[in-house]
C-alpha positions as CSV (number, residue, x, y, z in Angstrom):
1,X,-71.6,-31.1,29.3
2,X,-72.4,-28.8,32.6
3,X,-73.4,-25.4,33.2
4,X,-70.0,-24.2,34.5
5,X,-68.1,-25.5,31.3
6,X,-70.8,-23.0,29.2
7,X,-70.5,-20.3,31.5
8,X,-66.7,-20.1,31.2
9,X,-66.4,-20.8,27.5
10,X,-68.3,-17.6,27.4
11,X,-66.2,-15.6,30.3
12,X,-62.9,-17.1,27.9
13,X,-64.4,-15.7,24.2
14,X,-65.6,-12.5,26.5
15,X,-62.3,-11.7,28.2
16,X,-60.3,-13.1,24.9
17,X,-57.3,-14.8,27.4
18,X,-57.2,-17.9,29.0
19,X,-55.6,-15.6,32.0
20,X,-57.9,-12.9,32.1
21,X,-61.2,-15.3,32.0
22,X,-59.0,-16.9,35.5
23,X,-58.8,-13.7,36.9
24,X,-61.8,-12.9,36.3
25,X,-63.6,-16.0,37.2
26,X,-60.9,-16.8,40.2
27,X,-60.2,-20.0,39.0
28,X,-56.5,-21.6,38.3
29,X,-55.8,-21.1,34.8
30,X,-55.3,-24.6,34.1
31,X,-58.5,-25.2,35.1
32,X,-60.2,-22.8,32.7
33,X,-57.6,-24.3,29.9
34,X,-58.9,-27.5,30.4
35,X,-62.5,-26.2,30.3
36,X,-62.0,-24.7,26.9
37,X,-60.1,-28.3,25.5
38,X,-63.1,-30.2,26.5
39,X,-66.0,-28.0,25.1
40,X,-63.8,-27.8,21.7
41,X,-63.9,-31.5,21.8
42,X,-67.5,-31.7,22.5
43,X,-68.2,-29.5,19.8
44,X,-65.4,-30.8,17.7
45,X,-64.4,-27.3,16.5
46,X,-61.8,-24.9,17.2
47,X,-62.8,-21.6,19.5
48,X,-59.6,-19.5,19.4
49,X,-56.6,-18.8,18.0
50,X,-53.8,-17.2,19.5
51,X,-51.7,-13.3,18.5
52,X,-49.6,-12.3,20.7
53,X,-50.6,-12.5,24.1
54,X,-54.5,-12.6,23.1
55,X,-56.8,-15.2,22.6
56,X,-59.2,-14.6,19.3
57,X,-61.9,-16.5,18.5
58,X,-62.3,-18.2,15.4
59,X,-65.1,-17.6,12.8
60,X,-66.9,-20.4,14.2
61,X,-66.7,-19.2,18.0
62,X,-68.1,-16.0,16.7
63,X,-70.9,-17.6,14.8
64,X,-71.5,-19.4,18.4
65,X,-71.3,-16.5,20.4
66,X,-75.1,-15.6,20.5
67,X,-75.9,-19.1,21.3
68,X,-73.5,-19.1,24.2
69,X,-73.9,-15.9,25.7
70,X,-77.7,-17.2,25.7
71,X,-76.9,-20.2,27.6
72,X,-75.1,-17.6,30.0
73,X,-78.3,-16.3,30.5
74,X,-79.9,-18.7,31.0
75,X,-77.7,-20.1,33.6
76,X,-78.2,-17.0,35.8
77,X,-82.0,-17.3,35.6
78,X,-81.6,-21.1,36.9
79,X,-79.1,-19.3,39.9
80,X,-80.8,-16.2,40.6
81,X,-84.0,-17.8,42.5
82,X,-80.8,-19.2,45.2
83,X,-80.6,-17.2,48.3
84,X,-77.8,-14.9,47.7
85,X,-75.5,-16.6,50.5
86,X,-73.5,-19.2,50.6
87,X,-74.9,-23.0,50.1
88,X,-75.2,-24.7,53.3
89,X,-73.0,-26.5,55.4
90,X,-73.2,-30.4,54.7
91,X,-70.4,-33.0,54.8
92,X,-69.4,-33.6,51.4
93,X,-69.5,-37.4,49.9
94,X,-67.0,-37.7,46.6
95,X,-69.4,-36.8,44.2
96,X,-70.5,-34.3,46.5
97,X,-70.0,-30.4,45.8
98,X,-66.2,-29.0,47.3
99,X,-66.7,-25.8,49.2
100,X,-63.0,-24.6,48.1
101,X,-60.2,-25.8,47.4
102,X,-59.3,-26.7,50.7
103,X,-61.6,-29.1,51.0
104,X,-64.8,-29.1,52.8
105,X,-63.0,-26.9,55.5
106,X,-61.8,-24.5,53.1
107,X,-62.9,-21.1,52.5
108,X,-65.8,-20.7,50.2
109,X,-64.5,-18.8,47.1
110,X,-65.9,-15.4,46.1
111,X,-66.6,-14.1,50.0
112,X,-65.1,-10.5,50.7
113,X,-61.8,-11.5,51.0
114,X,-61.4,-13.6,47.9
115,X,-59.9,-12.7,44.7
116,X,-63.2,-12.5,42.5
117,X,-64.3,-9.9,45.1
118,X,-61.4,-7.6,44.7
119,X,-61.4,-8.3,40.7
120,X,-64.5,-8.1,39.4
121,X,-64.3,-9.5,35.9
122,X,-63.7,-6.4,32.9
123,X,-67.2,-7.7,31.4
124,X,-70.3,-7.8,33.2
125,X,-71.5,-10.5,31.0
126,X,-68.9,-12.5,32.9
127,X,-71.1,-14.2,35.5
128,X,-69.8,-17.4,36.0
129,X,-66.5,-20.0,36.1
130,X,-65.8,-23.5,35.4
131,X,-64.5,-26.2,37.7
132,X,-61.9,-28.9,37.1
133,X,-63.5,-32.5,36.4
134,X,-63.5,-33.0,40.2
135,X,-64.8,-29.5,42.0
136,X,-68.5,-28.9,42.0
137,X,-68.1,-25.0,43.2
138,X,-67.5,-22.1,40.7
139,X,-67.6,-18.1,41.7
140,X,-70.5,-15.8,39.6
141,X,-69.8,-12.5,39.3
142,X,-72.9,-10.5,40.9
143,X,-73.3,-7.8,38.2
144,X,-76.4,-6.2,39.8
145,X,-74.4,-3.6,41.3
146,X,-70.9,-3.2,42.7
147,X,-70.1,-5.5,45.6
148,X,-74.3,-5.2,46.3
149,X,-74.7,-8.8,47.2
150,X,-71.4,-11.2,47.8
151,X,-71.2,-13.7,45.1
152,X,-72.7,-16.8,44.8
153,X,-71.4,-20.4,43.8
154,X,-72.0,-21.9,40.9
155,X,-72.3,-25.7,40.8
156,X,-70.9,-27.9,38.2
157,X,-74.9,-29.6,37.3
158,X,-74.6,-31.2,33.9
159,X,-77.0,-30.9,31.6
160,X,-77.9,-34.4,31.7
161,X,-79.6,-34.0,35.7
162,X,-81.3,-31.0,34.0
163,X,-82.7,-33.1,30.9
164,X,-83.6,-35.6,33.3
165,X,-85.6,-32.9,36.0
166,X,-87.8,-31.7,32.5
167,X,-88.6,-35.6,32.7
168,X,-89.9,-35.9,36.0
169,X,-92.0,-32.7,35.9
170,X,-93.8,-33.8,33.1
171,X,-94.1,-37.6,34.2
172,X,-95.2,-36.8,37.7
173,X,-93.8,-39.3,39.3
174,X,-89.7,-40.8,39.4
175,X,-91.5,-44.4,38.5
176,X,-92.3,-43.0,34.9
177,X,-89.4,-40.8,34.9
178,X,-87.2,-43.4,35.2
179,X,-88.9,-45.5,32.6
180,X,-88.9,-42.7,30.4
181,X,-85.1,-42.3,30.7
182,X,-84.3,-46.2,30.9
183,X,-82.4,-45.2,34.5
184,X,-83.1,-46.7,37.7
185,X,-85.4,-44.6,40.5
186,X,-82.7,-44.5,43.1
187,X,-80.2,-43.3,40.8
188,X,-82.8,-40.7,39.0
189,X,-84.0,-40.3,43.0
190,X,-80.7,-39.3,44.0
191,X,-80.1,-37.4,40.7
192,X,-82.9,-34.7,41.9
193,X,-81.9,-34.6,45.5
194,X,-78.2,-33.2,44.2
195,X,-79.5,-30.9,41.6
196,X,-81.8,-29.5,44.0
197,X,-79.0,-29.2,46.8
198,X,-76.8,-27.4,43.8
199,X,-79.1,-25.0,42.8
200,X,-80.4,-23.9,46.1
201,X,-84.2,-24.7,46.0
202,X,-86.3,-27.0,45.8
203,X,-88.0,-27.8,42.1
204,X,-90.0,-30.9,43.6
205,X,-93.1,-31.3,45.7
206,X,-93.3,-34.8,46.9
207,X,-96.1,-36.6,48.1
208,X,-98.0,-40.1,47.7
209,X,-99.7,-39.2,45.0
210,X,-97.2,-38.3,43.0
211,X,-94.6,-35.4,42.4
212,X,-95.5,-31.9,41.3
213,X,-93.1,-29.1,40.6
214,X,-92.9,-25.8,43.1
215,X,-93.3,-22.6,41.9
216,X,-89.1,-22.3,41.6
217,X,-89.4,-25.4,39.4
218,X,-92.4,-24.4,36.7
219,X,-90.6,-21.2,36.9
220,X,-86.9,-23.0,35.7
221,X,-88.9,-25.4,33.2
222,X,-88.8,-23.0,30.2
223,X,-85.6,-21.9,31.4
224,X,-84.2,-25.5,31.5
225,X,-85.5,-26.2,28.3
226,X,-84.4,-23.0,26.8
227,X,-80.8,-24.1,27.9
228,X,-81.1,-27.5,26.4
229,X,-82.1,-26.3,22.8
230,X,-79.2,-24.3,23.2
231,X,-77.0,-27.3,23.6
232,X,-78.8,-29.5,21.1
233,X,-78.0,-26.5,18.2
234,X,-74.5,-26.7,19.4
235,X,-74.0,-30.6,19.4
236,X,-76.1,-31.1,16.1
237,X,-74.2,-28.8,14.2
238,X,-70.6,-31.0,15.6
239,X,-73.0,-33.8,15.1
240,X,-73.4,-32.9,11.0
241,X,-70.1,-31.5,10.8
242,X,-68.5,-34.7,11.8
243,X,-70.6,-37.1,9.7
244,X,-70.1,-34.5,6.9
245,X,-66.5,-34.6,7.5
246,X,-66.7,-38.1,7.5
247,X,-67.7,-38.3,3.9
248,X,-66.1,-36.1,2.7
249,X,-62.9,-36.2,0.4
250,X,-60.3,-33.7,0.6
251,X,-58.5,-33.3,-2.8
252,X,-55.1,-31.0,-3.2
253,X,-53.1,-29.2,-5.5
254,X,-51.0,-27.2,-6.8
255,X,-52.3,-23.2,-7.6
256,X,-53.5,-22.7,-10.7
257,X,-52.2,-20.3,-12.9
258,X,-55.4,-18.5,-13.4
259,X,-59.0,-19.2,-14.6
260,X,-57.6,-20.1,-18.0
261,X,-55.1,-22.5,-16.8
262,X,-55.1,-26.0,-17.2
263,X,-55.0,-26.8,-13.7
264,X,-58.6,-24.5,-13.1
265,X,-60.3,-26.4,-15.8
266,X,-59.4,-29.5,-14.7
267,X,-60.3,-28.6,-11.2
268,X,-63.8,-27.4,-12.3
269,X,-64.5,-30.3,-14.6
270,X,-63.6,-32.6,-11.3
271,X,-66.0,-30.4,-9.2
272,X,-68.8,-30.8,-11.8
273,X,-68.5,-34.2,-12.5
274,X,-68.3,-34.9,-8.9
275,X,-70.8,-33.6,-8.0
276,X,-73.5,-35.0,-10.0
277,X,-71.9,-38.3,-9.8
278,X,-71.7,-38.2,-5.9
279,X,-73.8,-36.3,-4.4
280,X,-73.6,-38.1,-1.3
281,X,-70.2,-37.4,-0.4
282,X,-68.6,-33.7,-0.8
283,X,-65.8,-32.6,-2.3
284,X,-63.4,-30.7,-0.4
285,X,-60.7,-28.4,-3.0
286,X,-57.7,-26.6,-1.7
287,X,-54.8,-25.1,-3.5
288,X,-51.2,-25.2,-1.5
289,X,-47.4,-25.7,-2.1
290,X,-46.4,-28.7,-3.4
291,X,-44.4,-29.4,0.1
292,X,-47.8,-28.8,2.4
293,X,-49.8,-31.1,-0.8
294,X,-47.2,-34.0,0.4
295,X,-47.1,-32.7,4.3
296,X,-50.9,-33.0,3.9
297,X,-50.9,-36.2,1.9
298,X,-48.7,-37.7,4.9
299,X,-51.1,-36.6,7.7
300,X,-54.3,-37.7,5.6
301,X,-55.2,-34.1,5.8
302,X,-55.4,-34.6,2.2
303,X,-57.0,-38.0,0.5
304,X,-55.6,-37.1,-3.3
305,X,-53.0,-34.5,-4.4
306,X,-52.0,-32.8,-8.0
307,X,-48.3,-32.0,-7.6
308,X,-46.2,-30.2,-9.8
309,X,-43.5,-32.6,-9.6
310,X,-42.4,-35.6,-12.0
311,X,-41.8,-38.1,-8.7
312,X,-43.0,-38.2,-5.7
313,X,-42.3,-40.1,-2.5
314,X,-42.3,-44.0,-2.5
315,X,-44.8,-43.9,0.5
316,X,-47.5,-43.2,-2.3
317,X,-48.9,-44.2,-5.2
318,X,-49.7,-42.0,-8.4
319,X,-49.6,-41.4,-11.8
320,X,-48.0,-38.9,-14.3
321,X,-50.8,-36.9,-15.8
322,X,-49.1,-33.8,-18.3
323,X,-46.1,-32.3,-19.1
324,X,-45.6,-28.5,-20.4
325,X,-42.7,-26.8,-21.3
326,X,-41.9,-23.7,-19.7
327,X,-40.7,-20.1,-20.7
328,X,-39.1,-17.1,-19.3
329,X,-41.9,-14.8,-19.3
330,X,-41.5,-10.6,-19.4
331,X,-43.3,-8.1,-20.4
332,X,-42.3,-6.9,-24.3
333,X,-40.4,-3.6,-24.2
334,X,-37.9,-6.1,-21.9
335,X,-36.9,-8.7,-24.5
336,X,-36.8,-6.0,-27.3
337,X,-34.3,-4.2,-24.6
338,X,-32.0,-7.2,-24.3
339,X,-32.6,-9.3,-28.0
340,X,-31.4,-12.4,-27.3
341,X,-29.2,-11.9,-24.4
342,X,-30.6,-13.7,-21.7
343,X,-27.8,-13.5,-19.3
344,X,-28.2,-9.8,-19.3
345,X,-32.1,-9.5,-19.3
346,X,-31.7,-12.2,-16.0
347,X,-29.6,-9.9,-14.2
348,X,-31.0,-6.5,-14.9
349,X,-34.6,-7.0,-14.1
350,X,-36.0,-8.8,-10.7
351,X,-37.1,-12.0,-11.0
352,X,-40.7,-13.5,-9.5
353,X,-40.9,-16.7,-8.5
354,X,-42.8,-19.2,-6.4
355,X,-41.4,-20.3,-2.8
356,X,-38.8,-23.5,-2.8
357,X,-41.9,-25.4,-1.7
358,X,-43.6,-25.6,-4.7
359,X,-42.0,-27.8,-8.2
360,X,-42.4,-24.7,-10.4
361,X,-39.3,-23.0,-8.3
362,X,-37.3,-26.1,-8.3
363,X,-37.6,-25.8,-12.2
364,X,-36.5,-22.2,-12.2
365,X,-33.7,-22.6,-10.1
366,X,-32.2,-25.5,-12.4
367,X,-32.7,-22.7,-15.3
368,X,-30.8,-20.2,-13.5
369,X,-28.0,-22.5,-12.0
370,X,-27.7,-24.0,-15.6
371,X,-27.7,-20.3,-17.3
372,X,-25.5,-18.1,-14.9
373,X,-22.4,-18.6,-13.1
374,X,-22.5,-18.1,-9.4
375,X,-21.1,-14.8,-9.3
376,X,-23.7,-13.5,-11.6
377,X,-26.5,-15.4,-10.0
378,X,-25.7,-13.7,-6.2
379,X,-26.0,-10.2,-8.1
380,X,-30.0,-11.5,-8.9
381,X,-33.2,-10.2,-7.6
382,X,-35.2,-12.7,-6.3
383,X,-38.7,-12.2,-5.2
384,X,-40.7,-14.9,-3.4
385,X,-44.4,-14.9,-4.2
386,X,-46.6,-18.0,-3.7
387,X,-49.2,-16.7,-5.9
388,X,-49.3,-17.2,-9.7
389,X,-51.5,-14.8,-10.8
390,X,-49.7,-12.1,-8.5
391,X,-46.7,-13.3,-10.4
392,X,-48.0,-12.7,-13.6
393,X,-49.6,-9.2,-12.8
394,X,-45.7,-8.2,-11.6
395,X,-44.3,-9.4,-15.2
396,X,-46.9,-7.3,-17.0
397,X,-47.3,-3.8,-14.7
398,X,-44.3,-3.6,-13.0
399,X,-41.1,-5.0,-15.0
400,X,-40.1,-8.3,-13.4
401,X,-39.4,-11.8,-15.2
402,X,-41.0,-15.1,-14.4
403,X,-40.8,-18.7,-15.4
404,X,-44.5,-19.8,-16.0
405,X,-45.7,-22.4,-17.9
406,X,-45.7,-21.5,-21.6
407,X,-49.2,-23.0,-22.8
408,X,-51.1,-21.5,-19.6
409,X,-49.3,-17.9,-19.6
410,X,-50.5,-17.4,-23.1
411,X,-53.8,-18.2,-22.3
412,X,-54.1,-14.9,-20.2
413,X,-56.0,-12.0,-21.2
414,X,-53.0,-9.8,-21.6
415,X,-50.2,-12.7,-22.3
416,X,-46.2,-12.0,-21.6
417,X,-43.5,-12.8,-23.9
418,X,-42.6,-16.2,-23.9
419,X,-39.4,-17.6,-24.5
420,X,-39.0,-21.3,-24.1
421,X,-36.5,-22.6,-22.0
422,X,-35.7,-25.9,-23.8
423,X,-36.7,-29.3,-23.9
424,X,-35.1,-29.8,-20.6
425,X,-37.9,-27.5,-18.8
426,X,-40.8,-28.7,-18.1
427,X,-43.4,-28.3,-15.2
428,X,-44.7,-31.7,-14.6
429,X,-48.4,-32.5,-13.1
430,X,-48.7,-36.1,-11.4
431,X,-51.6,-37.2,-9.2
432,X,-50.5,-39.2,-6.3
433,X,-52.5,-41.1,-3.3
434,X,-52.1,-43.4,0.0
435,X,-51.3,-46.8,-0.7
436,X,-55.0,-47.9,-0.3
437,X,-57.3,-49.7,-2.4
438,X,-60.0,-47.3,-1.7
439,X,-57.9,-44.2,-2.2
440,X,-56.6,-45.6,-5.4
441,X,-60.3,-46.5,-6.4
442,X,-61.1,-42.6,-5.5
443,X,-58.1,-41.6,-7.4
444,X,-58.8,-43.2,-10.4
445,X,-62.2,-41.9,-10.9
446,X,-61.1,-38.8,-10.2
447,X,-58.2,-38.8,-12.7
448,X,-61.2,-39.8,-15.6
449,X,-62.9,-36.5,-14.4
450,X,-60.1,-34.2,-14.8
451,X,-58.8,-35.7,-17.9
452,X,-60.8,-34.0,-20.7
453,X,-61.2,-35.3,-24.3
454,X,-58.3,-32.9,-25.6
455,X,-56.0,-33.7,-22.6
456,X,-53.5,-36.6,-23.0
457,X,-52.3,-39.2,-19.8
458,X,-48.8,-37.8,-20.5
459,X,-48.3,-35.3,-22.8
460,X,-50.5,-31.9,-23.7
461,X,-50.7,-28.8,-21.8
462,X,-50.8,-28.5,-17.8
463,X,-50.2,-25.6,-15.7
């Protein structure tokens, strides 16, 4: 990691566009793309997420905002002691700092005529730019007063040299240094000379008695260090997030029909017994569609799923676990309306139901193609709600028909009317895995977790 990738992170999350933070910053906006890739992969987490035209940052940029805009900081303090004028002239080697992106001959970026000059950035916390892998010069916005002082370049000094400068101060000598840091002296020699061209000044005294730090360099020691601990919080928090992720197993299913359901005991029971039987390794629950549970199965985004289907695809493995008939549900004044006339109640009243992604809706779609012709069934009302207890709160407040599982509707605190559909009907749950000995292993000891005494491998109530 280097100081210009932090500094226009920050300028990106500031100015909330990859374009704006370019503007601002007066680098190419590929450039400032690619910075923002390669800090999420160094962090392994997500900054942004893109409406409309604007970037927005994620829950976890925002919990990292504090921690960057202190590294911005912090990276001024380390620039500020410069000269405010341009680095001088040398003959770049490759490694070496570009002056521009013409080359050595080019025009140093952020003089009068350049664009950062004659667009500041919209946020004076904006101070500073990163460079593609290969430049070494970035732009700062001077923010000490309008177009006071020209700004100055920012070099590209990873945070490594910097780690490695805090060594030598405190060693006294690039012997120990590099002993310290298991790198050769030349290299750690040459290391110091290019931080020091970068930043401007010099942070090391040299003599034959050792090496002692100018007042610029105690000065940037707490700075330095301030910056590092920065980092460290950053990359140990990827660090543990990755290791945790590691360990972790990701179970899906299907959305319970609420806290009574079937499906939520089971899913607490296997949460309980989980954890106390491994503590080690989290457990990750999400509820979906059964189309994203096999999506996710596919991409490993998911280790086990509970579908509400009776098959599932040959790429897996699994197991049938319950089967529960199901009912037309509606509040009472509705059946007592109709009597027995089903046909009628269907096409009077809208009907709920769950998106075609999910098993329950390819149930209630068989019902209705087995129970009205197609004339009748293009005069229905068919409302698309991928929550189940929505569903149900529409069948008891507001008039609308549903086809729920009968065992787990009447389990709610204010139940519907339930008339069974026939043996025909039923909403199967079936717990399915990657073709794996460990994922079947997981599986399996999962399945005995869920499965309470009163709950049958293939029969009983489900969801």
């Amino acid at each position: 990691m280097d100081i210009a990738t932090l500094a226009l992170v920050h300028a990106i999350l500031e100015e909330r566009g990859i374009r704006r933070a370019a503007k601002a910053s007066g680098r190419p906006p590929a450039s400032v793309s690619a910075a923002l890739k390669r800090f999420e992969a160094a962090i392994a987490v997500p900054l942004v997420r893109r409406e409309r035209s604007n970037l927005v940052p994620t829950l976890e940029a925002q919990s990292r905002m504090a921690d960057l805009a202190a590294a911005n900081e912090a990276i001024q303090s380390l620039l500020r002691r410069a000269p405010q004028q341009s680095p001088p002239t040398f003959q770049p080697a490759p490694s070496s700092p570009q002056r521009g992106e013409g080359g050595p001959k080019g025009r140093m970026r952020g003089t009068a005529g350049s664009e950062i000059a004659e667009s500041p950035p919209s946020s004076p916390l904006i101070h500073s730019a990163l460079l593609p892998a290969g430049d070494k010069w970035e732009t700062v916005a001077n923010t000490d007063g309008p177009c006071s002082i020209p700004p100055r370049p920012i070099p590209s000094i990873s945070l490594t040299a910097l780690e490695r400068f805090i060594t030598v101060a405190r060693n006294g000598s690039i012997r120990g240094a590099a002993k310290a840091s298991a790198t050769g002296q030349p290299q750690l020699t040459r290391q110091m000379n290019d931080l020091e061209r970068d930043l401007g000044y010099t942070l090391l005294s040299r003599s034959p008695s050792g090496i002692t730090c100018t007042v610029d360099g105690l000065a940037a020691i707490p700075v330095v260090e301030n910056l590092l601990e920065i980092w460290r919080r950053l990359s140990r928090a990827s660090g543990d997030r990755f290791r945790r992720a590691a360990a972790t197993w990701r179970f899906g299913s299907v959305m319970p029909l609420g806290p009574e359901s079937e499906i939520a005991r089971m899913l607490a029971a296997l949460t309980a017994k989980w954890h106390h039987a491994r503590p080690r390794q989290p457990l990750f629950i999400s509820s979906t569609t059964a189309d994203e549970l096999i999506a996710g199965l596919k991409n490993r985004r998911f280790d086990v799923v509970l579908l509400d289907l009776e098959t599932f695809p040959s790429e897996f493995e699994g197991r049938l676990i319950s089967r529960t008939p199901l009912a037309l549900a509606g509040h009472p004044s509705l059946f007592a309306k109709h009597g027995g006339d089903i046909t009628t109640l269907l096409q009077s009243h809208p009907i709920a139901v769950p998106s075609l992604k999910s098993g329950l809706r390819q149930q209630a779609a068989h019902f209705i193609e087995a129970t009205l012709t197609e004339q009748e069934r293009n005069r229905l009302t068919l409302t698309e709600v991928d929550s189940i207890p929505v569903i149900l709160n529409l069948v008891m407040d507001h008039g609308y028909l549903s086809v729920l599982p009968e065992s787990s509707a009447a389990r709610a605190r204010h139940p519907p009317v339930m008339r069974r559909l026939g043996d025909g009907y039923m909403q199967s749950l079936s717990l399915a895995w990657q073709k794996n000995a460990l994922s079947r292993q997981v599986a399996e000891a999962m399945l005995g977790m869920m499965l309470t005494d009163d709950t049958s491998a293939t029969t009983g109530d489900s969801d």
